[in-house]
N, C-alpha and C positions, 0 to 999 in steps of 0.2 A: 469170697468176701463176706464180711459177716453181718454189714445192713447196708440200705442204699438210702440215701436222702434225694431232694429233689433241691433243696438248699442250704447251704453250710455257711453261718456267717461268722466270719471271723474275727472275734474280737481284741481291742486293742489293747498295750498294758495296763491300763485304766478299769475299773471295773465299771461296766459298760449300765448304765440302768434301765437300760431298752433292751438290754438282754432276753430277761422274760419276756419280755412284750414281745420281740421276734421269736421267739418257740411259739407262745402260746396264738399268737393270730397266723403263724404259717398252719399250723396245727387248727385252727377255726374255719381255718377257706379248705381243709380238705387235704394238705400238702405236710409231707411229712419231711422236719427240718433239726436241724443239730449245731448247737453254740460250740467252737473250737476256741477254745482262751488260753491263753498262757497266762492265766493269773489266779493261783489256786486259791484266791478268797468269793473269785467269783464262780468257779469252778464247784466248788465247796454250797455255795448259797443258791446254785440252781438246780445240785442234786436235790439238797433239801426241799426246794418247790417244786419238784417231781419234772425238773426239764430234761432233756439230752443233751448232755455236757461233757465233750470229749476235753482233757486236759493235754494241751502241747507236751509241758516237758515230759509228760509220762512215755512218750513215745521219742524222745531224744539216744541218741546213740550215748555206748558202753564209753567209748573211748574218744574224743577230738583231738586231731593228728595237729602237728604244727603249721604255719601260719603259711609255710612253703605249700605242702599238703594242702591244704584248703583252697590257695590260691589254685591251685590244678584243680580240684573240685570243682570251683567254679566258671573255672577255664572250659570244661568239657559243656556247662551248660549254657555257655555266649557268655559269661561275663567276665571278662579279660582285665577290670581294676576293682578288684573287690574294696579296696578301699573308697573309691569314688562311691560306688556303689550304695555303701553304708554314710555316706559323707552327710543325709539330713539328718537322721539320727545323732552322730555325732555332734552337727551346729546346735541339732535344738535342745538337747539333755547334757551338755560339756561333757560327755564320758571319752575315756582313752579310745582311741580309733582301732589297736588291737583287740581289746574288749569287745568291743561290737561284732570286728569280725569274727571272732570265735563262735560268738554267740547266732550269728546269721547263721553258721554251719551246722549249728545244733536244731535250731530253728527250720533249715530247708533238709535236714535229715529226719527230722519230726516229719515233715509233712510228705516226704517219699512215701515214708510207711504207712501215715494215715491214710494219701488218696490207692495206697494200692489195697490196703484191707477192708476198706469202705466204698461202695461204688455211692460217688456222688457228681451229678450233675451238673450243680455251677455253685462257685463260691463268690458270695458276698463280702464285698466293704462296707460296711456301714459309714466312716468316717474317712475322708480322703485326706492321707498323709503319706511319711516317705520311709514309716519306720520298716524295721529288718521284718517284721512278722509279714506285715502286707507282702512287701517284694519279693521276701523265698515265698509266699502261698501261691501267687499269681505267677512265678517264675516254674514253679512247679506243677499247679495245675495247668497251666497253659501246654508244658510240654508232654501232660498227659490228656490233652482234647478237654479237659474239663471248662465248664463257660468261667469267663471270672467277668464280674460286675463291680464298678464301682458307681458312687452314690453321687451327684451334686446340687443343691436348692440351689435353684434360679430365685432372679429377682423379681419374679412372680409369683405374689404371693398362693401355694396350695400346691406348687408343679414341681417338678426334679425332673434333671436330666439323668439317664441312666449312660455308664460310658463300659467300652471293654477291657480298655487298661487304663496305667497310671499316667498314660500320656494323653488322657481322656478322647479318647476315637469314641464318637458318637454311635453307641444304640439306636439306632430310630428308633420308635413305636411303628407297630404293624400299619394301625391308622393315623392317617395324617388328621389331626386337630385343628379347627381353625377359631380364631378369636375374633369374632363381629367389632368393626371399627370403630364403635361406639366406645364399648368397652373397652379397646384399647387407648382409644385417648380419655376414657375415666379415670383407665390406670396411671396412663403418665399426668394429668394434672391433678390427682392424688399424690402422686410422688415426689411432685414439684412442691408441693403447696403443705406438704410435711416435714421435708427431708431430712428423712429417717437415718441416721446411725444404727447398723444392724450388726446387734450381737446375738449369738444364737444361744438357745438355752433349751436341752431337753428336758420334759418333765419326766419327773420321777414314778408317779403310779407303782408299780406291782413290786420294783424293787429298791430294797432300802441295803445302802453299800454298807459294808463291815467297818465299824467302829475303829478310830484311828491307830491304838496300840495292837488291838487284835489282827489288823491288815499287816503293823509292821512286822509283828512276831511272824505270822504266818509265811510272808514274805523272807523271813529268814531260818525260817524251820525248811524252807521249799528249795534250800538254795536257789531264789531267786534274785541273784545280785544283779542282774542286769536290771530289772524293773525297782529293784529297790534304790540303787545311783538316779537311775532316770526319774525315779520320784522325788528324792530328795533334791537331784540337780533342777527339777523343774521349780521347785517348790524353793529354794533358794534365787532362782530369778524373780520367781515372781514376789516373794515375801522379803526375800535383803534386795538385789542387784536393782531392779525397777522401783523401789522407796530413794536408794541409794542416786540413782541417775534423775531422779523426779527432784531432789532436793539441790543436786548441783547444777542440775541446769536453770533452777529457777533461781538460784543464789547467783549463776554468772548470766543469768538473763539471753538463755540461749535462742527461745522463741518469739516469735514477734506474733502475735494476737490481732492488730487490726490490720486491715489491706491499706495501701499507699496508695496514692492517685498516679497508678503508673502502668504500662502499660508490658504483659507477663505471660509466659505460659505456663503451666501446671505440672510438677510430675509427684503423683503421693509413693509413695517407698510401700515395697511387699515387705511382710514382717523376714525380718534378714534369714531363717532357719527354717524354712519352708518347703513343702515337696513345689511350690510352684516356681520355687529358686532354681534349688539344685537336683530336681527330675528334669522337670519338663522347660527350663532356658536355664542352664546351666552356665553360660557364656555369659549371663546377666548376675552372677551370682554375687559379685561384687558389685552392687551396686553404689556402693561411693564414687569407685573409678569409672562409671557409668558417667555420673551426675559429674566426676570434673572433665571427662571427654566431652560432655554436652555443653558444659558452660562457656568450653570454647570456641563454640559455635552460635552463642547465642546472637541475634541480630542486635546492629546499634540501638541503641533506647529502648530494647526491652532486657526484662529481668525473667529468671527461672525461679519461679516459687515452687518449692517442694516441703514436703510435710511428711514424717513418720506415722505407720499406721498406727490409729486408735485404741486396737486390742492392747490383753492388756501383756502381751509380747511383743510390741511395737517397737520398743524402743531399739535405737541405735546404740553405737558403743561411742563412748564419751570422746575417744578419740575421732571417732569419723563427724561427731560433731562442728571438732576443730576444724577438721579440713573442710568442711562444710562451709563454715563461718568465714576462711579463707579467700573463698571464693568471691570475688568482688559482685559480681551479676548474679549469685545464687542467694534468695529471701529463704530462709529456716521460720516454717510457720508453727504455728503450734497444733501438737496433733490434735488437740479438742476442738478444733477448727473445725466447723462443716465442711465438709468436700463440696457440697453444693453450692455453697456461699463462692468458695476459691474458684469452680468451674465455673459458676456465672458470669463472674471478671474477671474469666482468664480471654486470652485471644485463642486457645485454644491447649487441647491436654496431652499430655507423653504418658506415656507407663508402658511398661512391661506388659505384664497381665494383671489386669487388676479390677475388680466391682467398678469402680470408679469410669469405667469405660463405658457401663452401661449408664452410668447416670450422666457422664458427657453425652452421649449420644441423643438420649430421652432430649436434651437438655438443647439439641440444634446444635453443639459447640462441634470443629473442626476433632476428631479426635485420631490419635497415632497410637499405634499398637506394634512397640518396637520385638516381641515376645511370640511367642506360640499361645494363642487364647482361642479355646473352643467357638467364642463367640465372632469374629470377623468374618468369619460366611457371611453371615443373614444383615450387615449393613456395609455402607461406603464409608471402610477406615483409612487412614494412611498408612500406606505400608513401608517405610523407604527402606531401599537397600544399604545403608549405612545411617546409622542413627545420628549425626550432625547434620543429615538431610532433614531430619524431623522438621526445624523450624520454617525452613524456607516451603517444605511441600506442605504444611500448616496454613500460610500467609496465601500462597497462591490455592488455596483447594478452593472450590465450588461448594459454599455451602447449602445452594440449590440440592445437592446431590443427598442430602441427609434428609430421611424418608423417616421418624422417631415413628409412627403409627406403623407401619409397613415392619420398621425392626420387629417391634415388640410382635408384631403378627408372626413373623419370622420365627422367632426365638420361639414360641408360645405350641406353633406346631408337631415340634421335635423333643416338647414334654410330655410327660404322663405326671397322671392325679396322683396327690398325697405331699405328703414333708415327714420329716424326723423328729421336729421341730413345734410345731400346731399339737391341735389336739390329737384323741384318741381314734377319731373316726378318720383324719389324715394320715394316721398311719396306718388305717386297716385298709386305707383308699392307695398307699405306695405298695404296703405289703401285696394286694390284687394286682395291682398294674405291675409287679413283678413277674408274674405270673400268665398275663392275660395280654399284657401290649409289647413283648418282643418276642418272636419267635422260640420255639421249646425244641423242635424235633432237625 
């Protein structure tokens, strides 16, 4: 092998601008660590600033066999529908679903050769998603004992969860952390008493991304077509496709902005192309046909208000708005709605997996968590076994039973210090507790 790292973070097709920052502060606490990108602009700009920058396709295979071939490939390592497989990818960048799988194969052939020429001890996520890069890394290192970590902010402000895979199995920390009950109910009526819409935004510091024409040339000098679709397909939802659905639905008056005097439960919509869709509740991945199984369940005299998430990939597809609107019992709110406002006078909340569950909870409201969500340990959610059961085990729950100071104490244990997100000294505070609060040997 020709080096060994003690951490390898793996970056996204995006050029990452925490990149530097993860060299140089694993490299600060004393640990020696190596940025893996498939994106030769970032590849490129951290040679330059003297980092350790292995490039993916440089280690891609001579030849990718046909689609039969690959399917057997990834047959021999548990994954038996490669197409499912690559399925968030596909929802969230529109690209052909052949395409991607090709490209998975080049990608988890990359990373054969890199973990067997490199001895490296655990790979990093920095960003929790469902594309090809993360899942061949973590599919790969996992079948060679390597650690794989993924990253999550809690809704505490300063803490992250660190988890072992994509289905987010909790890391503990070595030590258990506890939040004095003062502080815990500062935090929740601070939380109440703001109700924060959280968009995350990391700051820039040490690195500045490569100039727009210069990214695309190089992107096609690199035969990088797979990141150069995904960029453009992205960059077409967000700049034509979401202008485009923001103007027709306010011209047919799709949303409804104030609440009614009536009496509702809540369910906010995951952004539809999400690893939290199609990894981790895949059975929920439609959520339209979710929301019209639920509606026919709804109790007499109450209504379903539901609302698309705020990002700004939130939006739904015009047609499910229809069938939306269809729904006699089912209120289409607007997504600039506070969730806070909705939870307050709701009778109580649905979702899947969704933030929203924490601020239900904080908040005393009944909450249902029909999904796989890390957080349902540490409070009393509804669980039901068939999601038309949600409204009636809503109605009869005990809201004695909701402990918000105790959650948050809960939740708050099984974090470690730092964000991705905050300043400079919050990430030299996650970078350390990478290191120092889950076991090494």
């Amino acid at each position: 092998m020709d080096e060994q790292f003690d951490l390898a973070i793996i970056s996204p097709y995006h050029e990452d601008v925490l990149s530097f920052e993860w060299y140089t502060t694993i490299r600060y606490l004393g640990k020696k660590g190596v940025i893996i990108t498939p994106n030769p602009n970032e590849h490129q700009k951290l040679l330059k600033l003297g980092a350790r920058s292995l490039y993916l396709n440089d280690y891609f295979p001579a030849h990718v066999p046909g689609l039969s071939k690959i399917k057997d490939y990834f047959g021999t390592k548990g994954i038996h529908n490669v197409e499912v497989y690559c399925e968030t990818e596909r929802a969230y960048y529109k690209q052909p679903i052949h395409h991607i799988v090709r490209y998975a194969y080049k990608y988890a052939v990359a990373f054969e050769t890199l973990f067997t020429q490199f001895a490296i001890r655990s790979i990093l996520h920095p960003v929790q998603g469902g594309e090809v890069v993360r899942r061949t890394a973590t599919l790969i290192a996992t079948q060679k004992a390597i650690r794989v970590i993924y990253l999550g902010e809690t809704f505490i402000p300063g803490t992250v969860n660190l988890y072992s895979d994509e289905y987010r199995t909790l890391l503990r920390p070595t030590v258990k952390r506890s939040f004095p009950e003062e502080s815990a109910k500062e935090f929740i009526r601070d939380k109440l008493e703001k109700k924060p819409v959280i968009f995350y935004q990391t700051e820039q510091r040490g690195y500045v991304q490569t100039p727009m024409f210069k990214k695309l040339i190089n992107l096609i000098k690199g035969d990088n077509w797979n990141i150069l679709r995904a960029y453009l397909g992205h960059k077409w939802i967000l700049q034509v496709d979401d202008p485009f659905k923001n103007f027709i639905t306010k011209m047919q008056r799709t949303f409804q902005s104030t609440l009614a005097e009536e009496k509702y439960f809540f369910f906010p919509f995951n952004v539809e192309a999400e690893s939290e869709l199609f990894i981790r509740n895949r059975q929920f991945a439609d959520q339209i046909n979710l929301i019209e199984q639920l509606s026919g369940a709804v109790p007499q005299g109450y209504k379903l208000y539901v609302k698309p998430h705020p990002g700004k990939e939130g939006h739904l597809s015009l047609g499910a708005y229809n069938r939306l609107k269809n729904l006699r019992n089912v209120v289409l709110m607007d997504p600039r709605k506070n969730s806070f406002d909705l939870v307050n006078n709701s009778v109580g909340a649905i979702m899947i997996a969704s933030t929203v569950g924490l601020e239900s909870y904080i908040m005393g409201k009944p909450t249902c968590i029909l999904g796989n969500w890390p957080y349902v340990e540490y409070g009393n959610f509804v669980r039901p076994g068939n999601p038309k059961d949600a409204f009636s085990e809503l109605l009869q729950f005990d809201q004695v039973k909701i402990d918000p100071v105790k959650f948050v104490q809960n939740v708050y244990k099984d974090t470690v210090d730092g964000s991705l997100y905050a300043g400079q000294e919050d990430f030299k505070a996650l970078v350390n507790s990478l290191f120092t609060m889950i076991p090494w040997e």
